[in-house]
C-alpha positions in Angstrom: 0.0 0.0 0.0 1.8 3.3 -1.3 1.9 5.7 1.7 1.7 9.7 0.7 2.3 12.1 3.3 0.9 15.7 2.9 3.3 18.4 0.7 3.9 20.1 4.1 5.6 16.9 5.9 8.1 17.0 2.7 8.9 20.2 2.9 9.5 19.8 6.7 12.3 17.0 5.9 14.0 20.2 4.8 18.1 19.6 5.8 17.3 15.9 6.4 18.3 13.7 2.8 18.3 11.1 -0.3 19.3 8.7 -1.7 22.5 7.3 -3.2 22.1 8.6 -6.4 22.6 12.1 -5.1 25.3 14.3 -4.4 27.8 12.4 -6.3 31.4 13.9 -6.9 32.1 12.2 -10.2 36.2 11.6 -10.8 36.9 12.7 -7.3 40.4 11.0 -6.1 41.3 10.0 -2.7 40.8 12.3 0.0 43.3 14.9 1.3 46.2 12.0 0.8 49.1 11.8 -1.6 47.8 8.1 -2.0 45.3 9.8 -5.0 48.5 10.4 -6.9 48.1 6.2 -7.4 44.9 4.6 -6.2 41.9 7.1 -6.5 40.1 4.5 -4.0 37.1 5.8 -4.9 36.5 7.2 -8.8 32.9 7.9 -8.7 31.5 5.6 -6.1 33.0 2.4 -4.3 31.2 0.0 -6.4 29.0 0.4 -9.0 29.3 3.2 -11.8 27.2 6.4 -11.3 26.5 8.3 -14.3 25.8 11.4 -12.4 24.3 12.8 -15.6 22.3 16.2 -15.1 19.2 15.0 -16.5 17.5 18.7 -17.0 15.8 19.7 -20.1 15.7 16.1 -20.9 12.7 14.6 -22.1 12.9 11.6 -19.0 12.9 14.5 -16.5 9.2 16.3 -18.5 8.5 12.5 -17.4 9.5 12.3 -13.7 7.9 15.8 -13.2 4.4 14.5 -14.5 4.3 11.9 -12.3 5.2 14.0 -9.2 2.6 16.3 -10.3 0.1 14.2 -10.1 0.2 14.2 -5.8 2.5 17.5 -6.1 1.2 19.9 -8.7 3.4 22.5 -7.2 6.8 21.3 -8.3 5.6 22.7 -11.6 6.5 26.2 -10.7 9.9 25.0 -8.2 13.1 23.7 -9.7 14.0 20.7 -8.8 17.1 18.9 -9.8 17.2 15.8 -11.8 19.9 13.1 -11.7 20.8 9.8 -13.8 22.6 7.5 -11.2 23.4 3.8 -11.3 19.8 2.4 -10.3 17.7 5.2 -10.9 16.6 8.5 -12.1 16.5 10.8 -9.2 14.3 14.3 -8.9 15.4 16.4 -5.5 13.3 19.0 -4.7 14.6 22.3 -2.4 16.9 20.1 -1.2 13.7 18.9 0.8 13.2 15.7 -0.3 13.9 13.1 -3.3 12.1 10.7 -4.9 14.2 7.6 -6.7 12.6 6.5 -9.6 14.2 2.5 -10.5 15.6 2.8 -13.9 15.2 -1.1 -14.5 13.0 -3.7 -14.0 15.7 -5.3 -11.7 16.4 -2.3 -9.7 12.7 -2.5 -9.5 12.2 -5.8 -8.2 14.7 -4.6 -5.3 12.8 -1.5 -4.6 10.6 -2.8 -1.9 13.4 -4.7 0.1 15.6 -1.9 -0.3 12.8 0.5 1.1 11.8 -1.9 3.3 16.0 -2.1 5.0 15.4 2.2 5.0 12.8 2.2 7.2 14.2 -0.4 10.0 17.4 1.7 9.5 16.2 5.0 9.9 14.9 4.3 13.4 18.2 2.5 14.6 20.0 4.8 17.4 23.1 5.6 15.3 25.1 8.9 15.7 24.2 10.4 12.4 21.1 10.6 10.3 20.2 8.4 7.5 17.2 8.8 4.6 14.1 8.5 5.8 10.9 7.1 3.6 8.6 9.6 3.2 6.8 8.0 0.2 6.3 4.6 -1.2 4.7 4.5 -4.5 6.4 0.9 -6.2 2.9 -0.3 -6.9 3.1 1.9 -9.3 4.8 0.2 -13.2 8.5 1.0 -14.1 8.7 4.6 -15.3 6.4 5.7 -12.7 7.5 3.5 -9.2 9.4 5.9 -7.3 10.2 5.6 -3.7 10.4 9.4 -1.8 12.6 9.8 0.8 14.5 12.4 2.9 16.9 15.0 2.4 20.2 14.4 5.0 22.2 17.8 5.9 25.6 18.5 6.3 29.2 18.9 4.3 30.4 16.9 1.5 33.4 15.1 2.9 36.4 17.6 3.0 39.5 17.7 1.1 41.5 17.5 4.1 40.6 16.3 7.3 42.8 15.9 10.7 43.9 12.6 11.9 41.7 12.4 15.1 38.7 13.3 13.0 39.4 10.7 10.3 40.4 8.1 13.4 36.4 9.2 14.9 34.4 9.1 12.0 36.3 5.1 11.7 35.5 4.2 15.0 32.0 6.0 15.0 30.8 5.0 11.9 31.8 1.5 11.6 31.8 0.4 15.2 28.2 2.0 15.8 27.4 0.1 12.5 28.7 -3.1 14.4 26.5 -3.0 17.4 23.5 -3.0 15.4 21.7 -6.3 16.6 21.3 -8.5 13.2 17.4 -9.4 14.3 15.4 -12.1 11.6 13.6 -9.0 10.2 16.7 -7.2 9.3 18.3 -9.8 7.6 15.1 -10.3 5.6 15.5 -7.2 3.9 19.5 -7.1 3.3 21.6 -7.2 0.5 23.5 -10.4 -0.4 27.6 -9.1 0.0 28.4 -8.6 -3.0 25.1 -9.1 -4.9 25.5 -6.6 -7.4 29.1 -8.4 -8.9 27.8 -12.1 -8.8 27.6 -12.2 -4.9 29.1 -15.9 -3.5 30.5 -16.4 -7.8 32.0 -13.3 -7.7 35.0 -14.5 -8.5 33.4 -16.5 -11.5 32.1 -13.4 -12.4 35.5 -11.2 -12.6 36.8 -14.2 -14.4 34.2 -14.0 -17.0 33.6 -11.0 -17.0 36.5 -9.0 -16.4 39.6 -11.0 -17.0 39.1 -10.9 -21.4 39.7 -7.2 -21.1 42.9 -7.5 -19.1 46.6 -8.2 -20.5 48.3 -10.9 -19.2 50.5 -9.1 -16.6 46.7 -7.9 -15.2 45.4 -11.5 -15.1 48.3 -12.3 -13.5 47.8 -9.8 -10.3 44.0 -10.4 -10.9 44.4 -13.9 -10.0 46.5 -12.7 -7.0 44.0 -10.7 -5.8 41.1 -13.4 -6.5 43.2 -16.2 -4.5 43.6 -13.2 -1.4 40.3 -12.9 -1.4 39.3 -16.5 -1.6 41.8 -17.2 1.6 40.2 -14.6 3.6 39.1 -16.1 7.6 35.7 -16.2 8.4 34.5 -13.9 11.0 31.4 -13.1 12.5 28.4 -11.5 10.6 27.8 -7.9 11.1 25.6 -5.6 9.8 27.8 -3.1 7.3 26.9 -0.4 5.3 28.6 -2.0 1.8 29.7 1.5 0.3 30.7 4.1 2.3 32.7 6.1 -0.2 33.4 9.5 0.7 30.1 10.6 -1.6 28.4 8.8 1.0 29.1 10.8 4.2 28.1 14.0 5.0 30.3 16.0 8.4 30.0 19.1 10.3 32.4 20.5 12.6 34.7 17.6 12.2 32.2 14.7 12.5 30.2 12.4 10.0 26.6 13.8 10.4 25.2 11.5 7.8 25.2 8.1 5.5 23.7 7.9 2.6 23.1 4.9 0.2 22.2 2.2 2.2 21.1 0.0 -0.9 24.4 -2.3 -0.5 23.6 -2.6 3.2 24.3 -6.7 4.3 25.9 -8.8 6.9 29.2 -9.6 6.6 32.7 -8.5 7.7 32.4 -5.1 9.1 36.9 -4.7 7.6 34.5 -4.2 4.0 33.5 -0.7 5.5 36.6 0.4 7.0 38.3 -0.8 3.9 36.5 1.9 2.3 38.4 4.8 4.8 41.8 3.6 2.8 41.5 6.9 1.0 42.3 8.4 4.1 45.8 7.1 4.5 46.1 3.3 5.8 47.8 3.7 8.6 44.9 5.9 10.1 42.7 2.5 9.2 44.8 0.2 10.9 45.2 2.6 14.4 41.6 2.2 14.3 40.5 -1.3 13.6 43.6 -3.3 14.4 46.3 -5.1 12.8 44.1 -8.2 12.2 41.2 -6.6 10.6 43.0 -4.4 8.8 45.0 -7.0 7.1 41.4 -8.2 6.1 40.2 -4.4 4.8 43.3 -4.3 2.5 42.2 -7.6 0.5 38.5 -5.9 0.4 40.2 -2.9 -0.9 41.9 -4.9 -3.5 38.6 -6.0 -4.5 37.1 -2.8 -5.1 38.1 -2.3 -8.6 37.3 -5.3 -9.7 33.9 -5.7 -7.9 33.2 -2.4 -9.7 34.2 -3.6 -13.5 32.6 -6.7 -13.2 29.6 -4.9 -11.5 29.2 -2.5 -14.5 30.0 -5.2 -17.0 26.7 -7.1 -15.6 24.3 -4.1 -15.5 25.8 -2.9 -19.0 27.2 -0.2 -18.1 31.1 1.0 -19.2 33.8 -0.6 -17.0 36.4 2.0 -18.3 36.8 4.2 -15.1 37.1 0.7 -12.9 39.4 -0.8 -15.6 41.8 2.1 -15.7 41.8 2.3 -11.2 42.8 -1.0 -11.0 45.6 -0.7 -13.9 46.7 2.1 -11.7 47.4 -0.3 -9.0 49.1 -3.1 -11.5 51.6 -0.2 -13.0 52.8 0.2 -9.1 52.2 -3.9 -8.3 50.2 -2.7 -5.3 46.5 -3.8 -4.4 45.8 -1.8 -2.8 48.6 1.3 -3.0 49.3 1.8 1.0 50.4 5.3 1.9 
């Protein structure tokens, strides 16, 4: 049953936010590190290519406004902002509010789990703020399903940041995300680790997929970093985020305010999400989270860029930007570059 608050209760989400397919920073290197110089950890987004295409003026965004119209009449004479991302076509309003529209049938059929994982998350104690649903309208056929939800505050993640605040937003972010308790209905409405790049074949699937458009010499460290990953212990299941790329957080005064994107969200080894603070300088990661699980967060890391490829290979998508970040890597011999 699609659920439509009043136009008011939108607007009052003001400085509360979206979803993942906003606020991107598209061919943004590592943060504030001379790492960038080697390994931009984190192209566009950790794991899936994000077109971040300004869909204004376009024909699809006439489209998306008709159907907002139809409970929202008003956004005729506002100006909202209209995205392209990896799953869907995006429209934010005032930065009030945004409503996803799936692009696909399959990022359709995952709507209503993904909406579903929103709401139990929104209303976990954490110390930030995540998106909110405000409206679910996926009974609605593709073109015209959207999902709205709210608009999180805050700063894009600086250029720079100071050790202790890097070292806090580890420990704050991932350890908070730790402690959540991983009840039967939350697992019913996670992600499969990995899902999106052929979840437990992934390695089938960089194999297949990825491996004919490397040279030898990359097959070669491919495989190395295939057979890493394959050795890695298993450890206990906790809940992680699954993409916590810089484009993810938002900070104030020092301290991640907000997480976005919580449509990777699974259990698994919570090294995945501190592996994704490499762009902040390793050494920072391992203070943090410890020599063991950091040796595990360097093998996700390694992962990344081919995750990504093989990722964009299966949703059709270019690999190019993936392709040429883990080439990057193979020039030095270093998956990932540790600085």
């Amino acid at each position: 049953m699609a659920c439509t608050p009043s136009t008011g209760h939108l607007k009052q989400a003001a400085d509360t936010h979206n979803s993942h397919d906003i606020h991107r920073l598209p061919g943004r290197s590592s943060v504030g590190t001379t790492q960038g110089a080697i390994d931009s950890t984190y192209p566009c987004r950790q794991m899936l290519p994000d077109r971040g295409d300004d869909l204004t003026g376009h024909k699809r965004a006439a489209a998306l406004t008709d159907v907002l119209a139809e409970a929202h009449p008003e956004i005729r004479g506002l100006s909202p902002r209209f995205v392209q991302g990896t799953f869907h076509d995006v429209v934010v309003l005032d930065e009030t509010w945004a409503a996803r529209f799936p692009r696909t049938g399959a990022a359709l059929a995952q709507a209503p789990r993904r909406a579903a994982a929103m709401r139990l998350i929104s209303g976990f104690d954490l110390p930030f703020e995540t998106p909110r649903v405000l409206e679910d309208h996926l009974d609605r056929p593709l073109g015209e399903a959207h999902v709205t939800v709210s608009y999180i505050s805050g700063e894009a993640t600086p250029e720079k940041l100071p050790s202790d605040a890097v070292l806090r937003a580890i420990r704050d972010v991932v350890g908070s995300l730790e402690s959540v308790a991983l009840t039967p209905e939350l697992l019913a409405v996670l992600d499969e680790p990995l899902q999106f790049a052929g979840g437990p074949q992934v390695g089938k699937a960089i194999t297949e997929h990825v491996f004919p458009l490397l040279s030898d010499d990359e097959r070669h460290q491919a495989s190395g970093v295939l057979a890493r990953f394959a050795a890695l212990p298993p450890v206990p299941a906790r809940f992680v985020h699954g993409d916590l790329a810089p484009v993810n957080l938002r900070w104030h005064d020092g301290r991640v305010t907000g997480v976005l994107d919580w449509d990777f969200a699974h259990a698994g080894d919570p090294a995945f999400d501190a592996a994704a603070f490499g762009g902040f300088g390793w050494p920072l990661v391992q203070r943090a989270i410890g020599s063991t699980a950091y040796e595990r967060a360097l093998t996700h890391a390694a992962m990344f860029p081919l995750t990504g490829a093989a990722g964009a290979l299966m949703q059709k998508e270019s690999p190019k930007r993936y392709l040429a970040w883990f080439r990057r890597r193979c020039a030095v011999h270093q998956h990932p570059p540790v600085v």
